[in-house]
C-alpha positions as CSV (number, residue, x, y, z in Angstrom):
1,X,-118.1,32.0,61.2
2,X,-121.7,32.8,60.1
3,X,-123.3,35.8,59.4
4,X,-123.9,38.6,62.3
5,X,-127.2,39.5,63.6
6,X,-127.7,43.0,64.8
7,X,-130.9,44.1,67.2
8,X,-132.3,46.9,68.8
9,X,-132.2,46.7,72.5
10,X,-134.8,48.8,73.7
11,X,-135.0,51.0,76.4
12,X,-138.8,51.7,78.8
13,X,-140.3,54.0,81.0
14,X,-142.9,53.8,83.1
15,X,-146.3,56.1,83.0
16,X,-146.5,55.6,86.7
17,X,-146.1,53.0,89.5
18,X,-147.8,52.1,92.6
19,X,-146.0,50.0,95.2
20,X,-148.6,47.5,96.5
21,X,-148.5,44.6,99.2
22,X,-145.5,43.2,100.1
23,X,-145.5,39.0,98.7
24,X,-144.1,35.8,100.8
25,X,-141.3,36.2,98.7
26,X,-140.3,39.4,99.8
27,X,-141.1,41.2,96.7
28,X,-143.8,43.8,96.6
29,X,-146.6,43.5,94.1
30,X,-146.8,46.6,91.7
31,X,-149.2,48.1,89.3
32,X,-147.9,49.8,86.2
33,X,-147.9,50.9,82.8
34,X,-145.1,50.3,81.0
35,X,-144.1,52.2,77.4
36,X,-141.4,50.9,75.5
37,X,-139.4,53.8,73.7
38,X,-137.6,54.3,71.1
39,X,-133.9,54.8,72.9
40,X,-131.3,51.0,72.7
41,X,-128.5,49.6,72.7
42,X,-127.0,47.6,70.0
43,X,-126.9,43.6,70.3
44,X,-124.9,41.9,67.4
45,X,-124.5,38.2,67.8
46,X,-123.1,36.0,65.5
47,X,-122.2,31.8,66.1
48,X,-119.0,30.4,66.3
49,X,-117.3,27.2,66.4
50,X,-115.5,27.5,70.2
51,X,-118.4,26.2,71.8
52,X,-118.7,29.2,74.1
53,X,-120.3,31.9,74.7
54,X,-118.3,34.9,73.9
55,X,-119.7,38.6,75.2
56,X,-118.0,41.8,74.7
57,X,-119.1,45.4,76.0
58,X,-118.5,48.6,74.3
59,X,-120.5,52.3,74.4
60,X,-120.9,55.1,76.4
61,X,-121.9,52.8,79.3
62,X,-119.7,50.5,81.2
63,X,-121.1,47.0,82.2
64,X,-119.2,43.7,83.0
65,X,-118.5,41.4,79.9
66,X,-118.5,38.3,82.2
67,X,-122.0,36.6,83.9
68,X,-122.8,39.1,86.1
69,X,-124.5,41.0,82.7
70,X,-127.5,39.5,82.0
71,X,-127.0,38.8,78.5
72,X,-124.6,36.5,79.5
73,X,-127.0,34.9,81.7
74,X,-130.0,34.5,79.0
75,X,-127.7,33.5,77.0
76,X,-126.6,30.8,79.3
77,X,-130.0,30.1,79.7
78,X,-131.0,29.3,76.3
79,X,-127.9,27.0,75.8
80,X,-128.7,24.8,79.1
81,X,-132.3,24.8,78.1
82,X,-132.3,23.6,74.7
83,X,-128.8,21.7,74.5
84,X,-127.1,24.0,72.2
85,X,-123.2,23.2,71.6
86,X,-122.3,25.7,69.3
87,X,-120.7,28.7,71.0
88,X,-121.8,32.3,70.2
89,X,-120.0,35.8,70.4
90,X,-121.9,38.2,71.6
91,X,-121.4,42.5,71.1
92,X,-123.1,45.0,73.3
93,X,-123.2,48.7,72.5
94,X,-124.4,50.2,75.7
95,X,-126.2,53.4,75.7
96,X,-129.2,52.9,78.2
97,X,-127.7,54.0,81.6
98,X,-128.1,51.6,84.3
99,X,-129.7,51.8,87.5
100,X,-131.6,54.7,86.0
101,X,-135.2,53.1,85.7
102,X,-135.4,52.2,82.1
103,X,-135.0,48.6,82.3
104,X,-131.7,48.5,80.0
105,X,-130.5,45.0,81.4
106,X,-134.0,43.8,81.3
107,X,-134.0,44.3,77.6
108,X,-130.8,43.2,76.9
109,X,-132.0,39.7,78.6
110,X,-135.0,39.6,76.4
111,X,-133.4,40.2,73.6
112,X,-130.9,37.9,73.9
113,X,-133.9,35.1,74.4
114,X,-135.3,36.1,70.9
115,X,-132.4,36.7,69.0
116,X,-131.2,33.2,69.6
117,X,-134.7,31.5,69.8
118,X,-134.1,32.8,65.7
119,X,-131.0,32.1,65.0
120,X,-130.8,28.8,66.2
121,X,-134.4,27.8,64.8
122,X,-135.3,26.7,68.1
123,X,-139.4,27.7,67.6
124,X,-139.6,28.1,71.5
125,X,-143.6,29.8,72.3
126,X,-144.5,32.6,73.7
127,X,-145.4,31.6,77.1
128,X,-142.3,28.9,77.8
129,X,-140.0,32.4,76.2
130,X,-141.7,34.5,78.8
131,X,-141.3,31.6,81.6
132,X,-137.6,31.7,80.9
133,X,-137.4,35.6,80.9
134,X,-139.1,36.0,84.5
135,X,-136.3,33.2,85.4
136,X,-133.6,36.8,84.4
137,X,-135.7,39.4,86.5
138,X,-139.2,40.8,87.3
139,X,-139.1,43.4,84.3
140,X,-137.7,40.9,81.3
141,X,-141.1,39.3,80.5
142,X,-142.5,43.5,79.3
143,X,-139.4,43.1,77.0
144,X,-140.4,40.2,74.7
145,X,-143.4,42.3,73.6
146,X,-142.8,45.8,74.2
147,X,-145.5,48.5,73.2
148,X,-147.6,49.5,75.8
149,X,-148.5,46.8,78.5
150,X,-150.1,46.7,82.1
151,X,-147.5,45.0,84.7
152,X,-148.9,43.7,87.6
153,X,-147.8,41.2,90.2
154,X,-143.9,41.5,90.5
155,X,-143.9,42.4,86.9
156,X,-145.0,38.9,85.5
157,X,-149.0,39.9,84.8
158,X,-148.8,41.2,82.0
159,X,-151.8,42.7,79.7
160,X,-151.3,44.9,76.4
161,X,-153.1,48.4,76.7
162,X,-154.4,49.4,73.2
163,X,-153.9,53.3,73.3
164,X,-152.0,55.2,70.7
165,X,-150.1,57.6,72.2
166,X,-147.1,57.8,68.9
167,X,-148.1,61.5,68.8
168,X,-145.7,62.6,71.9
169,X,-142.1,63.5,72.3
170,X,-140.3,62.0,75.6
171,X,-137.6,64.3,76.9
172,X,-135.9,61.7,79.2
173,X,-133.6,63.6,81.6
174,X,-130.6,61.7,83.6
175,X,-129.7,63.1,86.4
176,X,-125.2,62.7,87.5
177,X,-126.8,59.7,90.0
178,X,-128.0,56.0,89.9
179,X,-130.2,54.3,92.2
180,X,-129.8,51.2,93.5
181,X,-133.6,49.5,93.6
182,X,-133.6,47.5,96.7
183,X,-132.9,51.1,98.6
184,X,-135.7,52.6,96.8
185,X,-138.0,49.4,98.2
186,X,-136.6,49.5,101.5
187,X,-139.0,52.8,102.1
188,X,-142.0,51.1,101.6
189,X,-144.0,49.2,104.8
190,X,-144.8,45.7,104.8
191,X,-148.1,46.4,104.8
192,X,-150.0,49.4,102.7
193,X,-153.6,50.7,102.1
194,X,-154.9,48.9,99.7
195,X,-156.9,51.6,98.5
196,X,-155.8,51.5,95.1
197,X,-158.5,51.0,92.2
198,X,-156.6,49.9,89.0
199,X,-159.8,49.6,86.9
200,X,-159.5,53.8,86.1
201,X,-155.9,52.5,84.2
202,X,-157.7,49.6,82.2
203,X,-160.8,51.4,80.9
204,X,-158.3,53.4,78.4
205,X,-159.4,53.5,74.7
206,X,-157.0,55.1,72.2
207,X,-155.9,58.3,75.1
208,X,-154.4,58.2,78.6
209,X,-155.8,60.4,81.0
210,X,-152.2,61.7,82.3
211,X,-153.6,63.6,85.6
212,X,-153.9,60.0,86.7
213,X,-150.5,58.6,86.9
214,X,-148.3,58.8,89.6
215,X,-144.7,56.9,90.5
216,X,-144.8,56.1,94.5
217,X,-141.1,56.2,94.5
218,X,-140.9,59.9,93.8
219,X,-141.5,61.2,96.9
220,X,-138.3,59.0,98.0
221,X,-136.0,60.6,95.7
222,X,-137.0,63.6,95.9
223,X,-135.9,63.7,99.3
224,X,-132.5,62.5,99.1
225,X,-131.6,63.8,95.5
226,X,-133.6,68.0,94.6
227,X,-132.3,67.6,91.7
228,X,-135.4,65.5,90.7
229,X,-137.5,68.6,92.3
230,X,-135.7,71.0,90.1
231,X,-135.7,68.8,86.6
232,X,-139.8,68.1,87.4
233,X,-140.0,72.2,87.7
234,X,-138.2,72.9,84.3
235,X,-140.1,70.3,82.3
236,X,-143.6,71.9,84.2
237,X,-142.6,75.2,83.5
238,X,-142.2,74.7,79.9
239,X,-145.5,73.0,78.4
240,X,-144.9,69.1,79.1
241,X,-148.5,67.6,79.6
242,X,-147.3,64.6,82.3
243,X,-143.4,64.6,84.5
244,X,-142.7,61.9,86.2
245,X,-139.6,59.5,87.4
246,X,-139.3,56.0,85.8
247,X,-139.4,52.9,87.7
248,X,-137.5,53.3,90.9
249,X,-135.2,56.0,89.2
250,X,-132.8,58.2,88.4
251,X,-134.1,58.9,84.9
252,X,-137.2,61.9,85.1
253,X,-139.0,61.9,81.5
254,X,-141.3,64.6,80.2
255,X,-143.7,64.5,78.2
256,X,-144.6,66.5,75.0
257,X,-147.3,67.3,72.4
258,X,-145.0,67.8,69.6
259,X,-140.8,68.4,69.0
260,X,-141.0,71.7,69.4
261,X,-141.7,72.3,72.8
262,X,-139.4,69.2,74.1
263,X,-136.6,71.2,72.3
264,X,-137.2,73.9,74.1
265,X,-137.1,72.0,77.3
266,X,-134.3,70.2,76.4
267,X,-132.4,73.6,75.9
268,X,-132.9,74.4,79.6
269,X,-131.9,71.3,80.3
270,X,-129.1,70.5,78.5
271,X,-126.4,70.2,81.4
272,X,-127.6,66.7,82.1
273,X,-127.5,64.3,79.6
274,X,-130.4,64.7,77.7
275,X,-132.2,62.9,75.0
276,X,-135.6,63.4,73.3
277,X,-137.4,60.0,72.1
278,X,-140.7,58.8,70.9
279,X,-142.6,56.0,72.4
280,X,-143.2,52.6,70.3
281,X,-146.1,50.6,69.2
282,X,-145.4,47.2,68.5
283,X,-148.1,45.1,66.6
């Protein structure tokens, strides 16, 4: 048996969403900005002589160790792509919830393409590693960069924003629910105004102008779960500069000028599960 890998699997919010026009495909288009943060899960992998691929699931979070998980799948993916014969075993430590908006599958995917485009020397580029990740799902493509990107299109358009926004404190706030993404999409009409002027997002230089963001599907939510109403109140009330849900939800995230005052929040808040993080900035 070789040695074992271990990597971060990182978890991402999103600094608000608009739900565009609804494709041929039966996808809507989307605008975004998505920040990577500094809340994972674990990945270990390590090769074997078995010929298979091996995964097993451990953590606070439950997911299937079989190929319904989509390390599994990218996994798969890489082997059928690139004629591997050597089996794997794979070790996920789950911590990012799922169906809570912060991408945790997606990132598992992606990181599972990387980790094995390095360990088996397989020098695969950027663009054919991003091909295969949009092959996993619309949000795996953010993953094999991170930082802080625009996502447009159903998630494939992707365009790095160069702000530096290291100095805040994310209070990320998961409420006793999940939410399933094709119900959240199910609200939205075929056809909406396309009055939506995404140049405001890409003119940033160093700072975001928070009072512009805004995430379509919390209006949704809101209605079917007040618990969002109520978590978006506390956060308000104590000094957060920008609330909002991430991606389709259930996760709300808050966000703070220094540790402080997310503390504090995070004190009133403390009967969900709670956990304060800080955004990353990959090079």
């Amino acid at each position: 048996m070789s040695q074992i890998k271990t990597f971060k699997s990182y978890a991402k919010v999103n600094l608000g969403l608009k739900v565009l026009d609804l494709l041929p495909d039966n996808y809507h288009s989307i605008f975004t900005i998505i920040q990577e943060i500094d809340f994972y899960d674990i990945i270990d992998i390590q090769r074997n002589n078995d010929n298979k691929i091996n995964l097993f699931c451990d953590g606070a979070v439950k997911v299937p160790s079989d190929k319904n998980n989509l390390c599994y799948q990218a996994a798969e993916l890489i082997f059928k792509n690139y004629n591997i014969t050597s089996g794997i075993n794979i070790s996920l430590t789950k911590k990012i919830p799922i169906g809570a908006g912060l991408g945790g599958g997606s990132s598992n995917a992606a990181t599972i393409l990387c980790g094995l485009n390095e360990i088996f020397k397989l020098n695969i580029s950027h663009q054919e590693i991003s091909e295969l990740a949009l092959l996993l799902g619309c949000d795996v493509p953010f993953f094999i960069n991170g930082g802080t990107q625009i996502s447009e299109g159903k998630g494939e358009i992707l365009t790095p924003l160069n702000v530096n926004i290291s100095q805040y404190n994310f209070l990320l706030v998961f409420p006793p629910f999940n939410i399933s993404t094709k119900w959240a999409y199910s609200f939205f009409k075929k056809d909406l105004p396309n009055t939506f002027d995404s140049d405001k997002f890409r003119s940033f230089q160093g700072r975001l102008d928070w009072k512009l963001f805004e995430n379509d599907f919390e209006n949704i939510i809101k209605s079917t779960y007040p618990e969002v109403v109520e978590i978006r109140r506390i956060m308000e009330m104590y000094s957060s500069v920008f609330v909002s849900l991430s991606g389709s939800g259930s996760t709300m995230f808050g966000v703070f000028e220094d540790f402080l005052k997310a503390d504090i929040a995070y004190q009133q808040l403390k009967n969900y599960n709670c956990h304060i993080v800080k955004p990353l900035k990959r090079n």
